[in-house]
LUMDRENDO-11791 format. One line per field, with one value per residue: residue in three letters; x, y, z of N, C-alpha, C in turn. Coordinates in Angstrom, 3 decimals. Example, Ala and Ser with C-alpha at 12.3 -4.5 7.8 and 13.67 -1.06 7.14 Angstrom:
<nodes>
r = ALA, SER
n_X = 13.190, 12.850
n_Y = -5.690, -2.250
n_Z = 7.800, 7.080
ca_X = 12.300, 13.670
ca_Y = -4.500, -1.060
ca_Z = 7.800, 7.140
c_X = 13.200, 12.900
c_Y = -3.300, 0.030
c_Z = 7.800, 7.870
</nodes>
This chain:
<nodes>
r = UNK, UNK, UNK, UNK, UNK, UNK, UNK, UNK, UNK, UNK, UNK, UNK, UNK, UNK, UNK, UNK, UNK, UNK, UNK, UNK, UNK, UNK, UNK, UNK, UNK, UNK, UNK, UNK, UNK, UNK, UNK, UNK, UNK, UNK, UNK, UNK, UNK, UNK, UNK, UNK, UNK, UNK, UNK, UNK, UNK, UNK, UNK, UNK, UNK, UNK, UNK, UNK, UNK, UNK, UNK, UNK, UNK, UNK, UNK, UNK, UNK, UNK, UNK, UNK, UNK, UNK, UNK, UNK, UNK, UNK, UNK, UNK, UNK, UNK, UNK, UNK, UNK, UNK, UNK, UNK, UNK, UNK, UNK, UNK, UNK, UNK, UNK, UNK, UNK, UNK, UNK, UNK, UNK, UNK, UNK, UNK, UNK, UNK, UNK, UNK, UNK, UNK, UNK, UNK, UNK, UNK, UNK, UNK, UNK, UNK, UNK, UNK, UNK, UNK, UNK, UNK, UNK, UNK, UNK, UNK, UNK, UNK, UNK, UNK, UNK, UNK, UNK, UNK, UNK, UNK, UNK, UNK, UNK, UNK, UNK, UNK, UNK, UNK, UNK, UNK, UNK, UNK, UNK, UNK, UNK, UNK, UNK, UNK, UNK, UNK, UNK, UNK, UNK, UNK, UNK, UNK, UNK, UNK, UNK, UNK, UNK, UNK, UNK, UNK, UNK, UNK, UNK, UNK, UNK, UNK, UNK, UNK, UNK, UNK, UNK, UNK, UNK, UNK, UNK, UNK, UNK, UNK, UNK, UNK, UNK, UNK, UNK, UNK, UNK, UNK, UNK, UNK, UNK, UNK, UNK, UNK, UNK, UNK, UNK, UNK, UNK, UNK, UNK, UNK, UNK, UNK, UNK, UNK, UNK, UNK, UNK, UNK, UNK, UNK, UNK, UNK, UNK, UNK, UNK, UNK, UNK, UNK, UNK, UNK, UNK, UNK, UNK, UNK, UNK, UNK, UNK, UNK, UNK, UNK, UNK, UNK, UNK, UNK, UNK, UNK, UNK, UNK, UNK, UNK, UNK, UNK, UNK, UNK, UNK, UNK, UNK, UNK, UNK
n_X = 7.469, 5.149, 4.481, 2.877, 0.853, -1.724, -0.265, -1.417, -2.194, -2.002, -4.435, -4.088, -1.740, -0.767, 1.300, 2.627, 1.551, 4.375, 6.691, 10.016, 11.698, 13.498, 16.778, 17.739, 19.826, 19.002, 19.800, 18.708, 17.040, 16.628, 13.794, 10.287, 7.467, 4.665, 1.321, -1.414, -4.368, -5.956, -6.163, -5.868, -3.661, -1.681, -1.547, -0.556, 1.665, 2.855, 3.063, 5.226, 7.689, 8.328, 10.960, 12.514, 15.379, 17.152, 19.226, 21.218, 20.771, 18.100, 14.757, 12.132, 8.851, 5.471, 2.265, 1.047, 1.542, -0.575, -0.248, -0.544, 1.627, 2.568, 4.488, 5.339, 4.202, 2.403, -0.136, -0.358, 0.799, -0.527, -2.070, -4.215, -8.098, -10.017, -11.639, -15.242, -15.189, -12.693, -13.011, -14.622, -13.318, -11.194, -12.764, -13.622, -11.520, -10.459, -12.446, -11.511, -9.042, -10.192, -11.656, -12.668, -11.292, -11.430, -8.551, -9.941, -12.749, -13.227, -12.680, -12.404, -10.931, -7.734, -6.726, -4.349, -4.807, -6.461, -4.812, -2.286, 0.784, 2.237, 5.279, 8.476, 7.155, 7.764, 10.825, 12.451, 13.954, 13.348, 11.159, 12.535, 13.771, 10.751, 8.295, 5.582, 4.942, 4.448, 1.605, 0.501, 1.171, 0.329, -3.046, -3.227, -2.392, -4.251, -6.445, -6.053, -6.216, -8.544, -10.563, -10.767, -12.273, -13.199, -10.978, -9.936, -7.420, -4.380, -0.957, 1.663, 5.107, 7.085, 9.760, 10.750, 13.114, 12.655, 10.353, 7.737, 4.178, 1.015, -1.753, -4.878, -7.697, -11.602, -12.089, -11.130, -11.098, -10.986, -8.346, -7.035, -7.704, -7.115, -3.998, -3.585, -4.334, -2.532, -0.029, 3.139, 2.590, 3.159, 3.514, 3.748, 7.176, 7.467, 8.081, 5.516, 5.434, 3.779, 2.475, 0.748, 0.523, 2.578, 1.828, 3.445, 5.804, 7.328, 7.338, 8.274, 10.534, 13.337, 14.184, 17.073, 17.916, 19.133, 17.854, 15.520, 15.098, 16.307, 14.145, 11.896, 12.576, 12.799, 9.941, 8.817, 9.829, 8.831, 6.064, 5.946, 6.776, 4.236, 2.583, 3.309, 3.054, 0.268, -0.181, -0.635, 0.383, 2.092, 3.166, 1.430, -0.461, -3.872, -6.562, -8.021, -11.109, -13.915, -16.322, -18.378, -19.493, -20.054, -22.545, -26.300, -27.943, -30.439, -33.794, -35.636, -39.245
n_Y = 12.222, 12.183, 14.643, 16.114, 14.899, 11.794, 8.875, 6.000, 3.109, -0.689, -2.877, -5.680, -6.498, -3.621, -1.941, 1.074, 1.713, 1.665, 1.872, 1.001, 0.378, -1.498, -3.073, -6.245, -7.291, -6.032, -3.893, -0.402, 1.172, 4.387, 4.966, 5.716, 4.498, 6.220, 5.368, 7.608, 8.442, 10.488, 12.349, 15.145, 15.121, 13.991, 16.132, 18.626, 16.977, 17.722, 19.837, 20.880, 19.292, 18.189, 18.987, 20.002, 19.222, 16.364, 15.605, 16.180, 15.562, 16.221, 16.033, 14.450, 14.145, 12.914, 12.192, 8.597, 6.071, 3.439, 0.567, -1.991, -4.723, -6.082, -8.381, -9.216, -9.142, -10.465, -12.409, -13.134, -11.955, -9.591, -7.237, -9.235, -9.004, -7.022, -9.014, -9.306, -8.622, -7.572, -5.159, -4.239, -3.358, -1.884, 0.853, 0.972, 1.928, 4.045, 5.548, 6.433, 7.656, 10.589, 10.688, 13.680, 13.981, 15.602, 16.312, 17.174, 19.099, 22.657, 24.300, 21.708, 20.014, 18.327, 14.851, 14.199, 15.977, 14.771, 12.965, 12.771, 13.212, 11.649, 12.305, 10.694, 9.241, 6.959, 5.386, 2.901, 1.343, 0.222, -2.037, -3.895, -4.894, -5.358, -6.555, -6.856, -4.142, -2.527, -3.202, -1.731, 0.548, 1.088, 0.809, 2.827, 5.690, 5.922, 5.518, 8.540, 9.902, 9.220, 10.998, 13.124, 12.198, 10.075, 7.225, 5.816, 4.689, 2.985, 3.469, 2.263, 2.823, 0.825, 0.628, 2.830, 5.387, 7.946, 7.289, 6.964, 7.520, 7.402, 8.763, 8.257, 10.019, 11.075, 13.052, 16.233, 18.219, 17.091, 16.106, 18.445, 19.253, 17.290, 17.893, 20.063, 19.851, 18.089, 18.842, 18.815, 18.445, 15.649, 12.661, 9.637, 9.757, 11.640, 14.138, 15.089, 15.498, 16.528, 16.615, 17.940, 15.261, 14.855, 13.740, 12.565, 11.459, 8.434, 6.106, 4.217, 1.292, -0.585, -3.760, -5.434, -9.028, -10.299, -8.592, -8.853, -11.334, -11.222, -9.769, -11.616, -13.430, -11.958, -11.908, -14.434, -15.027, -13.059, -14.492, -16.909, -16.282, -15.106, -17.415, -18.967, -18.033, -17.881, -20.508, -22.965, -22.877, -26.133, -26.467, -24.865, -26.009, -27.537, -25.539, -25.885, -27.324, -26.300, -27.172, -26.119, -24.019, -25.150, -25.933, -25.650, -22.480, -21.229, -20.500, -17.997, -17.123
n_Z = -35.700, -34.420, -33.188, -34.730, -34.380, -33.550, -33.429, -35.162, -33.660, -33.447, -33.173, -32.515, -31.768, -30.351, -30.730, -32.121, -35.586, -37.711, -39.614, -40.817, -43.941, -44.937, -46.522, -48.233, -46.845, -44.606, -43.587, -43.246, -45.520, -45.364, -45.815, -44.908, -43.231, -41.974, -39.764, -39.517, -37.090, -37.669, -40.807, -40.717, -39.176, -41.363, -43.582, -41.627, -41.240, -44.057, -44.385, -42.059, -41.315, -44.447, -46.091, -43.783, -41.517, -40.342, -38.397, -40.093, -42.801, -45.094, -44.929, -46.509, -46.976, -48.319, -49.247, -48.644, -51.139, -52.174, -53.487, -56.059, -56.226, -59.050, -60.380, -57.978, -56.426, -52.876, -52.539, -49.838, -47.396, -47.159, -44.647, -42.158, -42.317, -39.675, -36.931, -36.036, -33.183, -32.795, -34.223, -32.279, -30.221, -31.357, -31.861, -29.106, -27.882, -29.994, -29.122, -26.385, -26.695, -27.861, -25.987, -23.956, -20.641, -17.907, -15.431, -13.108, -11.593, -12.273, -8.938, -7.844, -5.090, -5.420, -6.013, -4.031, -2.106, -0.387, 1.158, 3.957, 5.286, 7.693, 9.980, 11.574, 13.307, 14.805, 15.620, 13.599, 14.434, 16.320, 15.841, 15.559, 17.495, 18.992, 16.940, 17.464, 18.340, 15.462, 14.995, 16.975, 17.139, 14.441, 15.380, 17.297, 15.790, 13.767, 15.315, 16.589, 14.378, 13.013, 14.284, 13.125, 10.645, 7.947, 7.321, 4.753, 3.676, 5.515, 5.290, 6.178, 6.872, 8.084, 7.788, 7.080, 7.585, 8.466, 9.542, 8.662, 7.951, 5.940, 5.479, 3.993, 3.604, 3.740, 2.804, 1.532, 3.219, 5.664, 5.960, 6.382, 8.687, 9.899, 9.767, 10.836, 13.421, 14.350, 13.340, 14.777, 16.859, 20.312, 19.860, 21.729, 22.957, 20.591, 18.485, 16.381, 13.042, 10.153, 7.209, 4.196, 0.879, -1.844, -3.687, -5.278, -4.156, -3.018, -0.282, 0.395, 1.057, -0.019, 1.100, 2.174, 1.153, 3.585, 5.588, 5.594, 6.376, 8.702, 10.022, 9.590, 11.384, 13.851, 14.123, 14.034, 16.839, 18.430, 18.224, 18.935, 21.680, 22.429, 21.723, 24.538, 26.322, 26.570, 26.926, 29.527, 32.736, 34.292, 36.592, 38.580, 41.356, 41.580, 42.969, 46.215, 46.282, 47.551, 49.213, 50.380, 48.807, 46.761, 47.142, 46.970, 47.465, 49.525, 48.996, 48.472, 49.825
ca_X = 6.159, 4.328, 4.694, 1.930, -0.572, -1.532, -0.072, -2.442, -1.571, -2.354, -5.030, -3.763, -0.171, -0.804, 2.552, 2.417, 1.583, 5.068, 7.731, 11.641, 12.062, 15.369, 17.188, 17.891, 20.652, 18.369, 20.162, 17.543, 17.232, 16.215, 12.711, 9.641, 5.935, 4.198, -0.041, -1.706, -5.524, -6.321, -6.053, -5.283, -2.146, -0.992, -1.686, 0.177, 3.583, 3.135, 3.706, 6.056, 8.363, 8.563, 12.029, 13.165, 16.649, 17.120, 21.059, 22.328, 19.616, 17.043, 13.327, 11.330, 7.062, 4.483, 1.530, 1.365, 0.103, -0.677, -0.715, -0.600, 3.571, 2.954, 4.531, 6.121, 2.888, 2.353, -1.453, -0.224, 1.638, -1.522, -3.118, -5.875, -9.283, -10.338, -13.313, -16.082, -14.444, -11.688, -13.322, -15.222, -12.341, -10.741, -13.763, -13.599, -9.809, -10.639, -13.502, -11.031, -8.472, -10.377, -12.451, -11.673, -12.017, -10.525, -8.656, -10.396, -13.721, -13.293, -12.778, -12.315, -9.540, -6.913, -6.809, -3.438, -5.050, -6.984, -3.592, -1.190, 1.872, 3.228, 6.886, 8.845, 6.303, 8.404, 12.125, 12.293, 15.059, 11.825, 10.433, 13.744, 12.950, 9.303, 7.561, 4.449, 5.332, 3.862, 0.279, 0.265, 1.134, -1.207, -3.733, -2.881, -2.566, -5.595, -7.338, -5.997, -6.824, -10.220, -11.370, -11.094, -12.743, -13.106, -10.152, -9.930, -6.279, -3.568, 0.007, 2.528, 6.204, 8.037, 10.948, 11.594, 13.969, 11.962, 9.357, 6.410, 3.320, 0.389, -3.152, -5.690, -8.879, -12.417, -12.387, -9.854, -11.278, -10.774, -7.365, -7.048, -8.177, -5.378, -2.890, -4.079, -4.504, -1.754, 1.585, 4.259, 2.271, 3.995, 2.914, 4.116, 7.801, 8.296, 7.437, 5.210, 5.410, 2.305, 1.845, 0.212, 1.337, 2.885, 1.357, 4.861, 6.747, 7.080, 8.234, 8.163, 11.538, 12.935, 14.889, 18.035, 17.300, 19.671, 17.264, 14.367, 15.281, 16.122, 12.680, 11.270, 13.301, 11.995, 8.360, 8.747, 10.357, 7.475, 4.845, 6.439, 6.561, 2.795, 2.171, 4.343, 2.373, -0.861, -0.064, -1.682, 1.496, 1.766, 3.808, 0.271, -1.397, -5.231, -6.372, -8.967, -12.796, -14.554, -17.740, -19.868, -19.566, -21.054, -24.557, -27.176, -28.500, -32.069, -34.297, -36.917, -40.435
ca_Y = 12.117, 12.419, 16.099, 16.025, 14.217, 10.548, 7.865, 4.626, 1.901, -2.009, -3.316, -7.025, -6.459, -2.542, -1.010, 1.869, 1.627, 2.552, 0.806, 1.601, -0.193, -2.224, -4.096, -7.925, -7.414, -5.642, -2.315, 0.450, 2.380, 5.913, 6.009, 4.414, 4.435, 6.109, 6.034, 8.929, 8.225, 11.399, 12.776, 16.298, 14.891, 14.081, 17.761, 18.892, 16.862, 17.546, 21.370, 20.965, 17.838, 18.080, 19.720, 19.788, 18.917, 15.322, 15.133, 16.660, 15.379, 16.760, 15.214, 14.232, 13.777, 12.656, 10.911, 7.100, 5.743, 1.826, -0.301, -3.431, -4.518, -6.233, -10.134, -9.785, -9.130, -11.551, -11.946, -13.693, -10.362, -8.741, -8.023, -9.886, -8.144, -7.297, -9.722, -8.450, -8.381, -6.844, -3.947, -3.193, -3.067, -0.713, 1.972, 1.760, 2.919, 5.224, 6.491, 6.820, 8.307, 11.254, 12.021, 14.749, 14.015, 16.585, 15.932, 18.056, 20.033, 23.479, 24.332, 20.481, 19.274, 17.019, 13.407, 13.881, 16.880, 13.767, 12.047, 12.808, 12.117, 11.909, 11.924, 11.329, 8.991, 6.213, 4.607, 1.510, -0.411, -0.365, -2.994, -5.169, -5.614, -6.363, -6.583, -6.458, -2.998, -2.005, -2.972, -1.196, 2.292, 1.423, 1.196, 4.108, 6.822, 5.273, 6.097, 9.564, 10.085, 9.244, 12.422, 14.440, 12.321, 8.851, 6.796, 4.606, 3.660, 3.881, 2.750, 2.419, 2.471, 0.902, 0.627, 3.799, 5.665, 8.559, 6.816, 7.691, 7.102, 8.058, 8.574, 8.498, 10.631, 10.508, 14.938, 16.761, 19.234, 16.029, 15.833, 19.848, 19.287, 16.670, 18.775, 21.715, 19.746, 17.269, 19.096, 19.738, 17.502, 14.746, 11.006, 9.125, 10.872, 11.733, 15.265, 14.765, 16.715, 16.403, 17.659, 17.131, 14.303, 15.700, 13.105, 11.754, 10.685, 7.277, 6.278, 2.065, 1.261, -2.100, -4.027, -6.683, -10.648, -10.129, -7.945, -9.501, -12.512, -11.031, -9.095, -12.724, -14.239, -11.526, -11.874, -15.615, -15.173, -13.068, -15.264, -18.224, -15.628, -15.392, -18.962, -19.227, -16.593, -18.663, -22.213, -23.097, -23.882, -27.002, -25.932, -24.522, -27.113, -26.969, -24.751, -27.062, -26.959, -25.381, -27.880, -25.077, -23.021, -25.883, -26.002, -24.419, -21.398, -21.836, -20.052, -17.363, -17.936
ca_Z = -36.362, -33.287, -33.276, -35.708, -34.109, -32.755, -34.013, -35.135, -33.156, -34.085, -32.196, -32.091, -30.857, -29.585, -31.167, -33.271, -37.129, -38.026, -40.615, -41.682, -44.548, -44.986, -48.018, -48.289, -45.564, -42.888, -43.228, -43.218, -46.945, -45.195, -45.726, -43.664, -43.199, -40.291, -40.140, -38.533, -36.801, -38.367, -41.863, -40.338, -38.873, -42.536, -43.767, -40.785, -41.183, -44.825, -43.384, -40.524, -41.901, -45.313, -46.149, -42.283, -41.686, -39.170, -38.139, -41.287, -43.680, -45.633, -44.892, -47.606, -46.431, -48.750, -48.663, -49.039, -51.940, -51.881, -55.035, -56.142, -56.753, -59.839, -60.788, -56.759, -54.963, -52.393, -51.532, -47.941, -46.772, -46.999, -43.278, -42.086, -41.702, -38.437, -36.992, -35.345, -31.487, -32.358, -34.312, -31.531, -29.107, -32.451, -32.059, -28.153, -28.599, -30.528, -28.204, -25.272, -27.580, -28.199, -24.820, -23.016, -19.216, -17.558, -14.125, -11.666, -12.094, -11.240, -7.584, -7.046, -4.987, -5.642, -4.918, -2.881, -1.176, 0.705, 1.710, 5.021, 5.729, 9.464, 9.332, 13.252, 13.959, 15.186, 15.050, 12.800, 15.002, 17.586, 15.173, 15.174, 19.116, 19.284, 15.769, 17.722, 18.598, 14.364, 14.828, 17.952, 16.046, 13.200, 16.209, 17.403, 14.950, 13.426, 16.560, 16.688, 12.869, 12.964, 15.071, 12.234, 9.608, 7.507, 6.593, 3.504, 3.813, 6.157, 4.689, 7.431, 6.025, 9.434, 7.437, 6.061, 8.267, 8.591, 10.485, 8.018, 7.785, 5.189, 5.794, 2.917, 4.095, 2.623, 1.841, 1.100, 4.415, 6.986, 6.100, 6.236, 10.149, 10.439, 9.443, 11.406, 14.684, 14.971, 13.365, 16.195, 17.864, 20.508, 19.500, 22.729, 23.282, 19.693, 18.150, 14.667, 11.366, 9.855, 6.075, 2.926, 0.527, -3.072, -5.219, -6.423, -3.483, -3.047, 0.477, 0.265, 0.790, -0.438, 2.582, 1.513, 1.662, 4.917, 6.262, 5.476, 7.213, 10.386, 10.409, 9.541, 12.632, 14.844, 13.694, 14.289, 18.044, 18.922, 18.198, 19.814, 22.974, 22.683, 22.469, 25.753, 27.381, 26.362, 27.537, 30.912, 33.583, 34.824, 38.016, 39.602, 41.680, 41.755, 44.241, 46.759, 46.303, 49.119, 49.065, 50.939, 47.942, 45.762, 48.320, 46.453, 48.473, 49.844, 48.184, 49.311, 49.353
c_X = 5.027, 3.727, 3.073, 0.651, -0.588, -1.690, -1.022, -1.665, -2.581, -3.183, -4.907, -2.405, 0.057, 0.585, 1.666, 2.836, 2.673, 6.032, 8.771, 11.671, 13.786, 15.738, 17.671, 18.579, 20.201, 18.774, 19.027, 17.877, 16.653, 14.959, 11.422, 8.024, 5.357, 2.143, -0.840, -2.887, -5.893, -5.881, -5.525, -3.880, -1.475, -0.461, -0.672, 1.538, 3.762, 3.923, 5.020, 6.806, 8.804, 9.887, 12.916, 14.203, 16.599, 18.468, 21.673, 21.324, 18.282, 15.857, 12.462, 9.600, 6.447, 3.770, 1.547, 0.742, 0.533, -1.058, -0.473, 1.262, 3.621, 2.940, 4.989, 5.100, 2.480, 1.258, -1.498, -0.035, 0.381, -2.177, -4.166, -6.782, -9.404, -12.005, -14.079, -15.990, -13.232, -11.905, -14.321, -14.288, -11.314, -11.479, -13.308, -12.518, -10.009, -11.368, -12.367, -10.062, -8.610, -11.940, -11.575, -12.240, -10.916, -10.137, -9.387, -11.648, -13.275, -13.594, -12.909, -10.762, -9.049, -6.921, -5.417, -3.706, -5.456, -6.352, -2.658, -0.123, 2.338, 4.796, 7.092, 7.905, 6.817, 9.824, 11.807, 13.626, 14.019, 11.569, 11.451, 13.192, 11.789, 8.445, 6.176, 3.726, 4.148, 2.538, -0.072, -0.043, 0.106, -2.439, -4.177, -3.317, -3.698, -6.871, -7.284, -6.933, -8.678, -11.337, -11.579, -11.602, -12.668, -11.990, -10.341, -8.922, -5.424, -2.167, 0.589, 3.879, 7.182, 9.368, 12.094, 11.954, 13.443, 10.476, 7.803, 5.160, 1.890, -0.915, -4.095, -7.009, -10.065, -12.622, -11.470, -9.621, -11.098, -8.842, -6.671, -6.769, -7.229, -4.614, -2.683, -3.792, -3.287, 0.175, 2.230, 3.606, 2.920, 2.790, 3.741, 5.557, 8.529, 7.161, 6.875, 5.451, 4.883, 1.814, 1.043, 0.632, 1.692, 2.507, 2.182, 5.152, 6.307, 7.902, 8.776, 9.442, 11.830, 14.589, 16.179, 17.358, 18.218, 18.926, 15.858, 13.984, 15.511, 14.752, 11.840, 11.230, 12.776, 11.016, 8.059, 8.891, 9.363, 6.503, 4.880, 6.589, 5.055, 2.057, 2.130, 3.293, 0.368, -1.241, -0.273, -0.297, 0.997, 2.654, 2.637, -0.330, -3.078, -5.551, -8.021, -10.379, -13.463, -16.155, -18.884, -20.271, -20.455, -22.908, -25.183, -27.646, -30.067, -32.629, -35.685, -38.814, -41.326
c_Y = 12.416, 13.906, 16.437, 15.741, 12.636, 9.394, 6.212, 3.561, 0.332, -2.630, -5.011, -7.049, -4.620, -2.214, -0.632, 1.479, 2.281, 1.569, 1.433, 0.602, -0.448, -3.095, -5.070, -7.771, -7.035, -4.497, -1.152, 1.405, 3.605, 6.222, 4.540, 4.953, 4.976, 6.231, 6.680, 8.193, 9.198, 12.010, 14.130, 16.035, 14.855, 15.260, 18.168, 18.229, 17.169, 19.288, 21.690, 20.235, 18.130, 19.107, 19.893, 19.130, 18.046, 15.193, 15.376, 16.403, 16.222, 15.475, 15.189, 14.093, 13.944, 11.494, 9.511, 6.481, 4.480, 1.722, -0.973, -3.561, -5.858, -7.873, -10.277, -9.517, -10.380, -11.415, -11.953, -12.813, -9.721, -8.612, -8.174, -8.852, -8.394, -8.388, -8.608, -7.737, -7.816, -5.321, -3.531, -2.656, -1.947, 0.542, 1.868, 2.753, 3.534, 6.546, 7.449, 7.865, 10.215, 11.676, 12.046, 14.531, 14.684, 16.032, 16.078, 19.033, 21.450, 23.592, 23.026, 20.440, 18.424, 15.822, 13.384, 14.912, 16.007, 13.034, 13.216, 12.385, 12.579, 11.069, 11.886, 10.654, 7.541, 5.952, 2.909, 0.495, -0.718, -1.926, -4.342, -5.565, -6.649, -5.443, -5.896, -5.038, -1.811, -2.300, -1.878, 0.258, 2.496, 2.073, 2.318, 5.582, 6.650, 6.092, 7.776, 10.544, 10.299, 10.224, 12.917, 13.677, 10.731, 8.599, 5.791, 3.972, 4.412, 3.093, 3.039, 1.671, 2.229, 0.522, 1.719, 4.986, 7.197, 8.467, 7.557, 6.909, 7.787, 7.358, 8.962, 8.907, 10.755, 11.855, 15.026, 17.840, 18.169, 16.011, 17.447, 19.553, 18.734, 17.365, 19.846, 21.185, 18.671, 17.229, 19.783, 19.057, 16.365, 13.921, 9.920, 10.429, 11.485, 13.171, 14.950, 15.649, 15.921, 17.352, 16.868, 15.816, 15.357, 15.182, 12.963, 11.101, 9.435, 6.806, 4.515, 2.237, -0.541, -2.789, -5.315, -7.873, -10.387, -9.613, -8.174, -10.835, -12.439, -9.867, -10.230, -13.562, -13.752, -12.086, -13.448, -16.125, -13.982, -13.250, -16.115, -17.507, -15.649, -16.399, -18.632, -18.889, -17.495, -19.749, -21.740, -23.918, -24.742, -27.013, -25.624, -25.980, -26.305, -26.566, -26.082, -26.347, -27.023, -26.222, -27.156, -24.248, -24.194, -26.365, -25.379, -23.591, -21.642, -20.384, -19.125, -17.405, -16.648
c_Z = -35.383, -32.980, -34.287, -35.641, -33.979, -33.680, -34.086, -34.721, -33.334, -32.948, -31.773, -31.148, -29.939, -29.696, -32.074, -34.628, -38.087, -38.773, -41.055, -43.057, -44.868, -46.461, -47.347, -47.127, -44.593, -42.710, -43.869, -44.757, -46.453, -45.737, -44.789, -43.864, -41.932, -40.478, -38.721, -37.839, -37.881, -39.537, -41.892, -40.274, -40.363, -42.922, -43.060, -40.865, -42.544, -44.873, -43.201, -40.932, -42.969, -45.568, -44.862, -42.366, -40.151, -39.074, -39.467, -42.525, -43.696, -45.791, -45.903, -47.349, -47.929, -47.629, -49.467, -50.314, -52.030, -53.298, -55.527, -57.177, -57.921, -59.583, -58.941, -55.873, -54.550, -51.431, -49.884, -47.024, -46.561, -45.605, -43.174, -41.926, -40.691, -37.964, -35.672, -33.641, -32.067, -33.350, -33.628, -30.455, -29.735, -31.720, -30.091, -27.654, -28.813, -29.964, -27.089, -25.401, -27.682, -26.998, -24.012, -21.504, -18.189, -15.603, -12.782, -12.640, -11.533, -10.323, -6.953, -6.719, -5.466, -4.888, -3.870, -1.870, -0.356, 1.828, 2.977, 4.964, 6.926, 8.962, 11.313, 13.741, 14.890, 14.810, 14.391, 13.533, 15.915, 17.490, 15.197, 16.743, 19.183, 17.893, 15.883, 17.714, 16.841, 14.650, 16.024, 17.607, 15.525, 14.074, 16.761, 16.907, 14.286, 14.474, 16.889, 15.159, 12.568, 13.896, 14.036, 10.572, 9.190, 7.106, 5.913, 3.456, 4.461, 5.590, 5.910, 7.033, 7.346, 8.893, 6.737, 7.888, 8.672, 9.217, 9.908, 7.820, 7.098, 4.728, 4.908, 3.923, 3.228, 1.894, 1.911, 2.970, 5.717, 6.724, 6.550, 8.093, 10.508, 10.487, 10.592, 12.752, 14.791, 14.139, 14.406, 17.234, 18.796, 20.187, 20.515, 23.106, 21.968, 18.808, 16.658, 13.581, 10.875, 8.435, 5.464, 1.594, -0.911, -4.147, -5.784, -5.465, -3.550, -1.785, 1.184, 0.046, 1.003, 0.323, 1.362, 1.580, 3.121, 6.115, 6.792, 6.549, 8.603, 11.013, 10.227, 10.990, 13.750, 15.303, 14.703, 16.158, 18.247, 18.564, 18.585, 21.143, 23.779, 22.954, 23.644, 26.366, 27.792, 26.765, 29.012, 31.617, 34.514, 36.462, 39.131, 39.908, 41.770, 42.608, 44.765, 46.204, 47.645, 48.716, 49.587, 49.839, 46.740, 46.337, 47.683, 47.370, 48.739, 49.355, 48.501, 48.464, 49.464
</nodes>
């Protein structure tokens, strides 16, 4: 039915305005209800549909006609009217429905033209060592990055095995410059590849609870290193005070 044009969907529960009808037992009698937005659409499956053959069957299309069923009409069945909030939230539907906002203006770039990805930019057992080791990168490439332009976000995937990392830029021509100046590039002793992103990939990769826990355990054993490093040893004795050094100096006149 779709084929036809856009199906009216229920603005309380937001499924499509569509019905099989079934007998007492629930098994479907082969015919059903679908309602269009548009009145064209009707016209159009009355076209395209009507006589069409579905898995061996012959398709039947009219239009609906509503009318009161007599001694078994049951006013309750009837649906509610909409109240005033929810036929305005109807019409804005409808608004959105039917504007056209096109992705790109002519001669505009794409939003993943903005995006990087450095691939080769590190090993991820690094991170099993010293955790610390990831902000350091971010730091880093961050710092290299920002020659050629504003960044808005930097994702840093230290788990994906490909050692990637992907740099949102604020033009499409700053990321252009990246590209240009830092593929084949070394990044400490590790050669980069340095493209554009494709606007699908997805490079978040999703670790075991096993894994998790010993990147937790790390994390945990260096930051209890740092303490360490922080505490004031009690092994040093105080070094003496030199009482000439506490004399105020005399003072010129």
């Amino acid at each position: 039915m779709a084929k036809c044009g856009m199906i009216e969907h229920d603005v309380r529960n937001k499924k499509a305005k569509m019905k099989l009808y079934k007998d007492e037992k629930g098994v479907p009698k082969g015919d059903g209800l679908c309602s269009y937005i548009k009145p064209e659409s009707v016209e159009l499956a009355l076209t395209i549909l009507d006589g069409s053959d579905f898995k061996g069957n012959t398709v039947s299309v009219e239009k609906a006609k509503f009318e009161m069923k007599g001694a078994n009409y049951d006013p309750k069945l009837k649906p509610k009217k909409l109240n005033k909030r929810e036929k305005e939230k109807a019409a804005k539907q409808m608004e959105r429905l039917f504007a056209w906002v096109p992705d790109k203006m002519k001669g505009e770039r794409g939003k993943n033209e903005k995006v990087v990805i450095v691939k080769n930019l590190f090993d991820p057992l690094e991170f099993n060592k010293d955790p610390g080791l990831i902000q350091d990168y971010k730091n880093r490439i961050r710092g290299q990055c920002s020659k050629f332009g504003s960044i808005t976000k930097l994702n840093f995937y230290d788990k994906h095995e490909e050692g990637i990392c992907q740099i949102f830029f604020q033009e499409a021509s700053e990321a252009d410059m990246a590209i240009e100046m830092l593929h084949g590039r070394l990044f400490g002793k590790r050669l980069m590849s340095v493209d554009r992103w494709d606007g699908k990939t997805k490079y978040k990769t999703v670790e075991s609870k096993e894994e998790e826990k010993e990147r937790l355990d790390a994390w945990e054993k260096f930051l209890e290193g740092e303490d360490e490093e922080k505490k004031p040893s009690n092994d040093k004795k105080p070094e003496p005070v030199d009482e000439k050094k506490l004399e105020p100096e005399p003072m010129e006149t």
